[in-house]
VOKE-496803 format. One line per 5 residues: number of its first residue (from 1); for each residue x, y, z of N, C-alpha, C. Coordinates in steps of 0.2 Angstrom, whole numbers. Layout:
N
NUM) X Y Z X Y Z X Y Z  ... .
This chain:
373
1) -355 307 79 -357 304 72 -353 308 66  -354 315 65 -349 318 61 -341 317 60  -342 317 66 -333 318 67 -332 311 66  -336 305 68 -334 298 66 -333 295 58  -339 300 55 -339 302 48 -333 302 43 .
6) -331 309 47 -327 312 45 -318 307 46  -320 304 50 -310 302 49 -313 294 46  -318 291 46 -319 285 41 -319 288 33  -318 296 30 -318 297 24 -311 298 22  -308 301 29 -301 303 28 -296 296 26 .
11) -297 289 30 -297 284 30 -298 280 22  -302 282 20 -303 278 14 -299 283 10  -300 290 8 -295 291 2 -287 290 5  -286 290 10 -277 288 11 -276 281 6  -279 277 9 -281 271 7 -281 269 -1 .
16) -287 274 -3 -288 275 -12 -281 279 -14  -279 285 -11 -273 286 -13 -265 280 -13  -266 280 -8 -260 275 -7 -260 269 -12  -267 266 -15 -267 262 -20 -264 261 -26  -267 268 -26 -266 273 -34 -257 274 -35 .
21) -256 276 -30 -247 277 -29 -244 271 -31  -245 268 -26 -242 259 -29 -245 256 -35  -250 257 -40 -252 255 -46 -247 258 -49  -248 265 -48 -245 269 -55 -237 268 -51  -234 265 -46 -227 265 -46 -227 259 -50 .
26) -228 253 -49 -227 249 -52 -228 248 -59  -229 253 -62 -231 253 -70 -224 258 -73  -218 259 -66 -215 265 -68 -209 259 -72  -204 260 -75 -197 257 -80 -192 257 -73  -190 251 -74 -184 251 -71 -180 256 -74 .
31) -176 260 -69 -169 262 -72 -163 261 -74  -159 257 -68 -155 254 -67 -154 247 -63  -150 245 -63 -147 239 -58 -140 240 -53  -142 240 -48 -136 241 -42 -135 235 -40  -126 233 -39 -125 228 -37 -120 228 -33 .
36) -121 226 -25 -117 227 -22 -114 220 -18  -105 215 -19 -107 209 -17 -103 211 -12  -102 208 -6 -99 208 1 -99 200 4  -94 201 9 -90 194 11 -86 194 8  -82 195 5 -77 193 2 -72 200 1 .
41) -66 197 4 -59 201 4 -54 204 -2  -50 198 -4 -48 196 -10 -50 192 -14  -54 188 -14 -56 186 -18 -62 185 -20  -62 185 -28 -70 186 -31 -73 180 -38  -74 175 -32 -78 171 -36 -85 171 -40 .
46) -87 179 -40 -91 178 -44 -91 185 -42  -96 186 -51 -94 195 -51 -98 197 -52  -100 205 -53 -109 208 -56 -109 207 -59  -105 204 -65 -109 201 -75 -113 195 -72  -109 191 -71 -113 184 -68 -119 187 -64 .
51) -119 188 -61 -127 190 -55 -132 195 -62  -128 200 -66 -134 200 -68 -137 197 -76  -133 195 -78 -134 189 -82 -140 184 -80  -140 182 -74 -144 178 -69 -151 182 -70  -150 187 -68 -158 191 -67 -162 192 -75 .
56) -155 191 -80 -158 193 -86 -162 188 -90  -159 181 -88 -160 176 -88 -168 175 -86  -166 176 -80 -173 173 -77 -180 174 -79  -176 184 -80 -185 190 -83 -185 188 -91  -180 184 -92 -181 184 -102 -183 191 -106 .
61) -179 195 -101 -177 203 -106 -173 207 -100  -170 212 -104 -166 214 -101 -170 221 -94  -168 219 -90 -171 221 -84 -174 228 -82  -168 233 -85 -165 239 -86 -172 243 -92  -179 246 -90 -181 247 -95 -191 243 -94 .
66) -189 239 -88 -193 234 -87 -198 238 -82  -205 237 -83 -209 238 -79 -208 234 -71  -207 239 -64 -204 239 -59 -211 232 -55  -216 233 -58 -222 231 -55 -222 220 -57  -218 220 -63 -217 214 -67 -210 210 -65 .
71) -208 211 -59 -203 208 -56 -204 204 -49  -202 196 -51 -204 192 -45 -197 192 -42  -199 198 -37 -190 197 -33 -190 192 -30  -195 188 -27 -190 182 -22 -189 176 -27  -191 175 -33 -189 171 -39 -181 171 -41 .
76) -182 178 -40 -174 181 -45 -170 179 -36  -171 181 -32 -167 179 -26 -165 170 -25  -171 166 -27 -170 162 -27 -165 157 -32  -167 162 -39 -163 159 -44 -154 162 -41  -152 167 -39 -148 168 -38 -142 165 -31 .
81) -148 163 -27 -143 157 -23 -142 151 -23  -144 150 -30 -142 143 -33 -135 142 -35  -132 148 -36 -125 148 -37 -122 146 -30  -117 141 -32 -114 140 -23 -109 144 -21  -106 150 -23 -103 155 -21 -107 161 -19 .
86) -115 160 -20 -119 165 -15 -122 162 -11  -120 167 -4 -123 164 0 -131 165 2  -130 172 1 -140 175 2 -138 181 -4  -146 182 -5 -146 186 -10 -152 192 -7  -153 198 -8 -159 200 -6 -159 207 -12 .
91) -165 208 -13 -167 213 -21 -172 217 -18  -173 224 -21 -178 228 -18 -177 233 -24  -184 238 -25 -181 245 -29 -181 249 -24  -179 255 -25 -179 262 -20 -183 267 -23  -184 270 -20 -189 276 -25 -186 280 -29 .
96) -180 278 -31 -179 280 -39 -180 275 -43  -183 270 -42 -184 265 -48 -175 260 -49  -174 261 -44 -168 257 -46 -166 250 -43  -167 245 -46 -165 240 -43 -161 238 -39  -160 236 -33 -156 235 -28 -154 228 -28 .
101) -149 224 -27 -147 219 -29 -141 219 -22  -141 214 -18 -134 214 -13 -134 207 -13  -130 204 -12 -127 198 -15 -121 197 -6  -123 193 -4 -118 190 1 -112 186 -1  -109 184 -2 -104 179 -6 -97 175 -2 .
106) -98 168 -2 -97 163 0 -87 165 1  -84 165 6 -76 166 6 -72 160 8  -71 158 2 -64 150 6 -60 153 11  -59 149 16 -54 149 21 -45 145 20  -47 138 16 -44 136 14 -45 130 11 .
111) -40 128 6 -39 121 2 -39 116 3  -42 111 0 -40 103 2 -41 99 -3  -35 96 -1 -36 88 -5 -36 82 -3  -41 78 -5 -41 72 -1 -37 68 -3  -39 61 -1 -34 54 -4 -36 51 -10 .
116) -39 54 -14 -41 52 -19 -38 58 -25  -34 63 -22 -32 67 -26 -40 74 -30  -44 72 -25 -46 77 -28 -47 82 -23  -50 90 -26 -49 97 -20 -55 101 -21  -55 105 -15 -61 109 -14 -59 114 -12 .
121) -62 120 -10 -62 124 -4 -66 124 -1  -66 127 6 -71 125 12 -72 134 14  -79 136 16 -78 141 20 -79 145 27  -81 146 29 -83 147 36 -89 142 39  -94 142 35 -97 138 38 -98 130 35 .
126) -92 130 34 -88 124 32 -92 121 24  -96 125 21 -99 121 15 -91 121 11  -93 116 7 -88 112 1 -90 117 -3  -84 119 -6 -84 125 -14 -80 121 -20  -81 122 -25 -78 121 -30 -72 124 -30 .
131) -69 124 -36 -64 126 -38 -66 133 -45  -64 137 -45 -63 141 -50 -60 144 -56  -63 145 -63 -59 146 -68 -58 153 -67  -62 159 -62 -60 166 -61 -54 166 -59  -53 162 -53 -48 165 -46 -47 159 -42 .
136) -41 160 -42 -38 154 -38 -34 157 -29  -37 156 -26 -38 160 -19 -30 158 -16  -26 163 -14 -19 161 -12 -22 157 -2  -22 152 0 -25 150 6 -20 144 8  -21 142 16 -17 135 17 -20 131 14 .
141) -12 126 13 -16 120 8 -17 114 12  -21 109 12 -23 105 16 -21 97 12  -18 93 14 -19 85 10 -18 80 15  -23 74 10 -23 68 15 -31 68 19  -36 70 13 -42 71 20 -44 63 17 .
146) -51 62 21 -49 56 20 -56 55 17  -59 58 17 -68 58 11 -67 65 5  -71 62 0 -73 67 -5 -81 67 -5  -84 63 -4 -92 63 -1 -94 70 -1  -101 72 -4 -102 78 -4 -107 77 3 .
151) -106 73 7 -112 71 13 -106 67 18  -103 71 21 -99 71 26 -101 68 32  -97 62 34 -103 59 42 -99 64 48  -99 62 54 -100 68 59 -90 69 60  -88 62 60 -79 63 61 -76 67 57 .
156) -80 66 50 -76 71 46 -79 78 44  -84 79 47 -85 86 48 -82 91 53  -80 85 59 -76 89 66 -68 90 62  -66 86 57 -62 86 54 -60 92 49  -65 94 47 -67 99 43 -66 108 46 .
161) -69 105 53 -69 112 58 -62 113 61  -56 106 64 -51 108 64 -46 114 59  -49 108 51 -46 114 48 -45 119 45  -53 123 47 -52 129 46 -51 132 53  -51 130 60 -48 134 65 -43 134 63 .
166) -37 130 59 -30 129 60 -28 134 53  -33 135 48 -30 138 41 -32 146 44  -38 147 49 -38 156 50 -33 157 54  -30 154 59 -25 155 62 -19 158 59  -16 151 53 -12 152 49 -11 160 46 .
171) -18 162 45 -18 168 39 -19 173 43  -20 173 52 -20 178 54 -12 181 54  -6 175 56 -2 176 58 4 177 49  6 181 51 11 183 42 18 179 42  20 178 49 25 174 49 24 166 47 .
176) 20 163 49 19 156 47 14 157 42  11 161 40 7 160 33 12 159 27  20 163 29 25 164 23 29 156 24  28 155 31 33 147 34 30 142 31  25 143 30 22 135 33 19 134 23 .
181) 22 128 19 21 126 13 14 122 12  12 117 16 8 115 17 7 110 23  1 107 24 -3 106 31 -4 98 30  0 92 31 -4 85 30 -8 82 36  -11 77 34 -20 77 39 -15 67 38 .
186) -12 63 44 -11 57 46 -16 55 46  -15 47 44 -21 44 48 -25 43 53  -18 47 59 -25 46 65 -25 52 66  -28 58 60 -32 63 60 -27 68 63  -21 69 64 -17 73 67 -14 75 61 .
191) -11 83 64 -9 89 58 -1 89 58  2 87 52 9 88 52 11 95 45  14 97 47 17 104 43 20 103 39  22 105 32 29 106 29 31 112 26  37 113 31 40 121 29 41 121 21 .
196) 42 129 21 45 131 13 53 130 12  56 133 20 63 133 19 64 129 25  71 123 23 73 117 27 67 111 27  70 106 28 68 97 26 64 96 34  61 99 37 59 96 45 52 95 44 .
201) 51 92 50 43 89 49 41 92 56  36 96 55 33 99 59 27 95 63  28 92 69 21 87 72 16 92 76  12 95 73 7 102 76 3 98 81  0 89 80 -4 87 84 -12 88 82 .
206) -14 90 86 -24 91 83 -25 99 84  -32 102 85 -33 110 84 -33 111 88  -31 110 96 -31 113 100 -24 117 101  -26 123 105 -21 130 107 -16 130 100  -20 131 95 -16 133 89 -10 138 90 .
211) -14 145 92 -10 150 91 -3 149 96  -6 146 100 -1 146 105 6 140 103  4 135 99 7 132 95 13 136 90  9 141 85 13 144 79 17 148 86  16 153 91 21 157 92 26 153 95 .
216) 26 146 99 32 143 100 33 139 94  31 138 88 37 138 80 39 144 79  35 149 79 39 155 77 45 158 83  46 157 89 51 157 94 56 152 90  55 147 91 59 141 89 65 140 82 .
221) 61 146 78 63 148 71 67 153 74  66 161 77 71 165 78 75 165 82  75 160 89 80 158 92 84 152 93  80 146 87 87 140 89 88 141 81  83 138 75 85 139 68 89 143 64 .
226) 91 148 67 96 153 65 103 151 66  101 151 72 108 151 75 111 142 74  107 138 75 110 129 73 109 130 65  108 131 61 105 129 55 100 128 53  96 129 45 90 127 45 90 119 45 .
231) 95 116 41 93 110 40 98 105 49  98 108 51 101 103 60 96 100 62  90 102 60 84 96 64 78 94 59  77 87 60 74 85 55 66 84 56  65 85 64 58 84 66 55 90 72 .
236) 53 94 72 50 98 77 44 97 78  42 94 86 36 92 89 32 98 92  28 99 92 26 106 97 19 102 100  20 99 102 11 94 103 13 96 112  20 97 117 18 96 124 19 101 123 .
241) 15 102 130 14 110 133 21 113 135  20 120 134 26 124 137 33 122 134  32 119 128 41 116 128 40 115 120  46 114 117 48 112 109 50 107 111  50 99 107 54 94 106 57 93 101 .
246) 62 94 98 67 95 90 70 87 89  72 85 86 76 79 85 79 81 80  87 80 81 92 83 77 93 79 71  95 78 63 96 76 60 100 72 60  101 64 59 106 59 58 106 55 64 .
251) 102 61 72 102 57 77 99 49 77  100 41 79 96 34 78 96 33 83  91 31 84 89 26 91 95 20 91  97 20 95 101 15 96 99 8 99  92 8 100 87 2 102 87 0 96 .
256) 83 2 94 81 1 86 86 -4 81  92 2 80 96 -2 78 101 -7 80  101 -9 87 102 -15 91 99 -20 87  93 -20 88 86 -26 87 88 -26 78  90 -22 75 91 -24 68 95 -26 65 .
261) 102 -27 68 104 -28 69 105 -36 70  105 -37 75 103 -42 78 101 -50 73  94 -46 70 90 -49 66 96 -50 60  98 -45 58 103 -47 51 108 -52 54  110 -53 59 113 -58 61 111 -64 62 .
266) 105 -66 65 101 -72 63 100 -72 56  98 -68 52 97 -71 45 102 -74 41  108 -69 44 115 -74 40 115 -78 43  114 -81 50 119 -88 53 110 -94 48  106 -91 49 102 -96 46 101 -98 37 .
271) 104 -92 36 107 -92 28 112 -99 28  117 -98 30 124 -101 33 121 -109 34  117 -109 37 114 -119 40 111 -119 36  109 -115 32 103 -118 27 108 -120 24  112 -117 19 118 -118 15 120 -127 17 .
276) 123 -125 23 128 -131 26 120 -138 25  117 -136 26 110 -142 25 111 -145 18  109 -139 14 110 -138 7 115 -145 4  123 -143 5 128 -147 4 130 -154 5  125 -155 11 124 -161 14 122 -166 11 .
281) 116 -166 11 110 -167 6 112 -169 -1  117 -165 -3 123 -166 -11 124 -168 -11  129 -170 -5 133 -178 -4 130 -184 -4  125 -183 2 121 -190 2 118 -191 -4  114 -185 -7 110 -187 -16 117 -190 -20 .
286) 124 -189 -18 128 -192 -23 131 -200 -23  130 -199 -16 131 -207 -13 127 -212 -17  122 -209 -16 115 -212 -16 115 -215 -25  116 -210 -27 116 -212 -34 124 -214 -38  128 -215 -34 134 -218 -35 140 -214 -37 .
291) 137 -206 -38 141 -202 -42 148 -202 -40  147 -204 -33 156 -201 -32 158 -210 -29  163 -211 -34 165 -220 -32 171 -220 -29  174 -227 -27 179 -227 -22 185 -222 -27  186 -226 -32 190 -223 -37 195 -214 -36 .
296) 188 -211 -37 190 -205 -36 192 -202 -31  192 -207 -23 195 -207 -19 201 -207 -16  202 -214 -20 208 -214 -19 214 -212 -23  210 -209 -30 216 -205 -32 216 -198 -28  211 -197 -25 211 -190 -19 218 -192 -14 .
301) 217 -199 -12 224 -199 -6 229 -199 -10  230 -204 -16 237 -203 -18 238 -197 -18  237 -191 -19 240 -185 -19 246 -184 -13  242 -186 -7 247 -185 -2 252 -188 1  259 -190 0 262 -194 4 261 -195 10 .
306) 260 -191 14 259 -192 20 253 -194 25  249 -194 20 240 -197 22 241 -204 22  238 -206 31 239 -210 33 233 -213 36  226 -217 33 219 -219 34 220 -222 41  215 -219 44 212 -224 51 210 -228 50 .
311) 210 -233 56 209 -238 56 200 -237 55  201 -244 50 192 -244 48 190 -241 42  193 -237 39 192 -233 34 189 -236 28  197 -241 27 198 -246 23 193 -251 20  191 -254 16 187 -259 12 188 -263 9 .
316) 186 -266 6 188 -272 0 188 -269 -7  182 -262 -5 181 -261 -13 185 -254 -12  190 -252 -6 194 -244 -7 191 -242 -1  193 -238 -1 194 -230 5 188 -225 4  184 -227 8 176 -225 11 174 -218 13 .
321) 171 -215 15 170 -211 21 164 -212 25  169 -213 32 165 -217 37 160 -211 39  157 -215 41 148 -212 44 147 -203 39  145 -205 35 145 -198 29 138 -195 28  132 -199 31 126 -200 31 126 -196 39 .
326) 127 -195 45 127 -193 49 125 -184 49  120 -183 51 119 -175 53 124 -171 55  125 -164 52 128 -161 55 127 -156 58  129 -150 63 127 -147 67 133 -140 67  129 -136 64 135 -130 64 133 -124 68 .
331) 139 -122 73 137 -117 75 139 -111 72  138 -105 73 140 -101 70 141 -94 76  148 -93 78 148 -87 84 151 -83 80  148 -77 84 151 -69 80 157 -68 81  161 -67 75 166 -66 75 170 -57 74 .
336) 175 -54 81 175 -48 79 181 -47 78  182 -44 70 189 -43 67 192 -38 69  197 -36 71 199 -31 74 206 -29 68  204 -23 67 211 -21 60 218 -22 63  221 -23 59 228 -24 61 231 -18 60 .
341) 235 -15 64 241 -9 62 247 -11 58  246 -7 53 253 -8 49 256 -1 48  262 -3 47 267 3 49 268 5 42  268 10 41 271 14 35 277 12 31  278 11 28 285 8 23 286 14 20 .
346) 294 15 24 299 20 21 303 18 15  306 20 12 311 20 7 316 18 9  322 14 10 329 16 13 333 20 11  335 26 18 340 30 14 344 29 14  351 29 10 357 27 8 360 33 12 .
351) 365 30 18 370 36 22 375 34 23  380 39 23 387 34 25 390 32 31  385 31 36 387 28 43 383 25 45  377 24 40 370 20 43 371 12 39  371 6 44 371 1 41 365 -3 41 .
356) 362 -6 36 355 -6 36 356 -15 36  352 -16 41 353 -25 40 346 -29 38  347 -33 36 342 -36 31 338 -41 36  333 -40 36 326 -46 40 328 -53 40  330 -54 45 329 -62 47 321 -67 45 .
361) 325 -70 38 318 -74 41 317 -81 44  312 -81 46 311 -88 51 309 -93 48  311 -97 48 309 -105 43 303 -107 45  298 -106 40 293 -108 40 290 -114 44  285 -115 46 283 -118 52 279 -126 46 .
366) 280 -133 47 278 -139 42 274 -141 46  269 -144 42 263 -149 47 266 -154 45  267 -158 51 269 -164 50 263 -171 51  258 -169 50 253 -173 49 247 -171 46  244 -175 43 236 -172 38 230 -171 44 .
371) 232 -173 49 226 -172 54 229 -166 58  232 -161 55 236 -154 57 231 -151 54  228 -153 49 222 -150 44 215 -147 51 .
């Protein structure tokens, strides 16, 4: 009973002691503020003024000076990951009275712009960051996404996770982080490139075996684009396995432009019959309203001596045109011109044993009929 005494007294002054410790700690002045922020590399979207502005805020005096006991640290933690550039925040004092402050901080992986022209940055865990007046993050740029929605449905969050697998890639690797200008997002959700230096269009395909992607552009850059030129191709595919597909600049489908061909060729011949309709139509509208009378006709034949009317043509009131109201039917076949070779015209030179003789010419050939027409 002594000895049980005895350590239920030992028990209670620990206890009275320890009390007393933590009252009169709590009554002790802050010292200081220590601010330590992590995650982040090169850049710093928010900095220790900002965070501790925040705290000063909160307590409505300045911290530093402040009764240690008079602080609601999970307040000030909570106030502090309101900011969307922090991710967690955690505060503690140490037994020098010094406030401790560690601030986790939110890292862009990369850019984006959607179709409506507006941008963000995304991080690791894909949340949407704004944009900042600090720091402008050197990162792949992204365009063509296809929501600015700050409540993303499932397609365009799988969409989201391509493009930070394909922009940490990019940045692991220093050759195509210098290559590659920016990243466009098609519409049917697949990633096309566009280099810094030469006009090609890079079809990367979706996020699968990225890396192994960049090292066959990066092959394909030191062993064909050096040596052909930068500008010799105007498309590099890298979407099959084991292999580059390039398509050479000016190369055409020769199907293609068959069939386009083609098409411009109906267009004329039906331009062509429309027209020839068109003219018809003029005659008959002039018949019809009398504009063209015999008269005019037949001062049309007089001109010819040799115009000699078919039988039937003739009338009582003049020289007709028989069946003029009749449809007409025009074909129209493709015609191929083929150039003509002409010989170079010399000078003649004047020699004293060269006798130069003068072209025969041939009497012209006479139509001896109007139906030679």
């Amino acid at each position: 009973m002594l000895l049980a005494t005895l350590w239920i007294a030992l028990g209670g002054a620990t206890v009275f002691l320890l009390a007393s410790g933590i009252k009169s700690k709590g009554t002790q002045p802050c010292k200081a503020v220590e601010i330590n922020i992590h995650g982040v590399s090169d850049n710093f979207f928010v900095d220790k003024k900002d965070i501790l502005n925040t705290i000063t805020v909160s307590e409505s005096a300045n911290p530093v000076g402040k009764a240690t006991g008079s602080f609601n640290l999970k307040k000030l933690e909570a106030e502090l990951e309101k900011n969307v550039w922090i991710k967690s925040a955690e505060l503690f004092f140490d037994n020098n009275e010094v406030l401790k402050v560690i601030v986790q901080e939110r890292e862009p992986v990369a850019r984006v712009f959607t179709t409506t022209s507006a941008t963000f940055y995304i991080d690791n865990d894909l949340a949407i960051l704004p944009l900042s007046d600090k720091f402008s993050a050197r990162l792949p740029v992204f365009t063509g996404f296809p929501s600015d929605k700050k409540v993303l449905s499932k397609a365009d969050s799988s969409l989201l996770g391509d493009i930070r697998t394909i922009s940490l890639a990019l940045q692991k690797d220093s050759f195509s982080m210098a290559m590659i200008e920016q990243v466009d997002i098609s519409t049917q959700r697949m990633f096309e490139m566009i280099p810094k230096i030469g006009n090609q269009l890079i079809v990367f395909g979706d996020a699968t075996d990225v890396e192994v992607k960049l090292q066959k552009l990066k092959l394909f850059y030191k062993e064909i684009m050096i040596k052909a030129g930068w500008n010799n191709y105007s498309v590099i595919n890298l979407q099959y396995k084991n292999q580059v597909v390039a398509k050479r600049k000016g190369a055409e489908d020769i199907a293609a432009d068959s069939l386009r061909t083609l098409q411009i060729m109906q267009l004329l011949a039906a331009k062509a019959q429309q027209q020839a309709n068109d003219s018809l139509q003029m005659i008959q509208l002039d018949n019809n309203r009398n504009t063209v009378d015999s008269t005019m006709i037949q001062q049309s034949i007089q001109r010819d001596d040799n115009y000699e009317p078919a039988a039937g043509v003739e009338t009582t009131d003049g020289p007709v045109v028989q069946n003029a109201a009749q449809p007409v039917t025009i074909n129209i076949k493709p015609v191929t011109v083929k150039p003509v070779a002409t010989k170079p015209i010399s000078k003649p030179v004047q020699k004293p044993a060269v006798v130069v003789k003068k072209p025969v010419q041939k009497p012209k050939a006479t139509m001896q009929n109007k139906n030679d027409y």
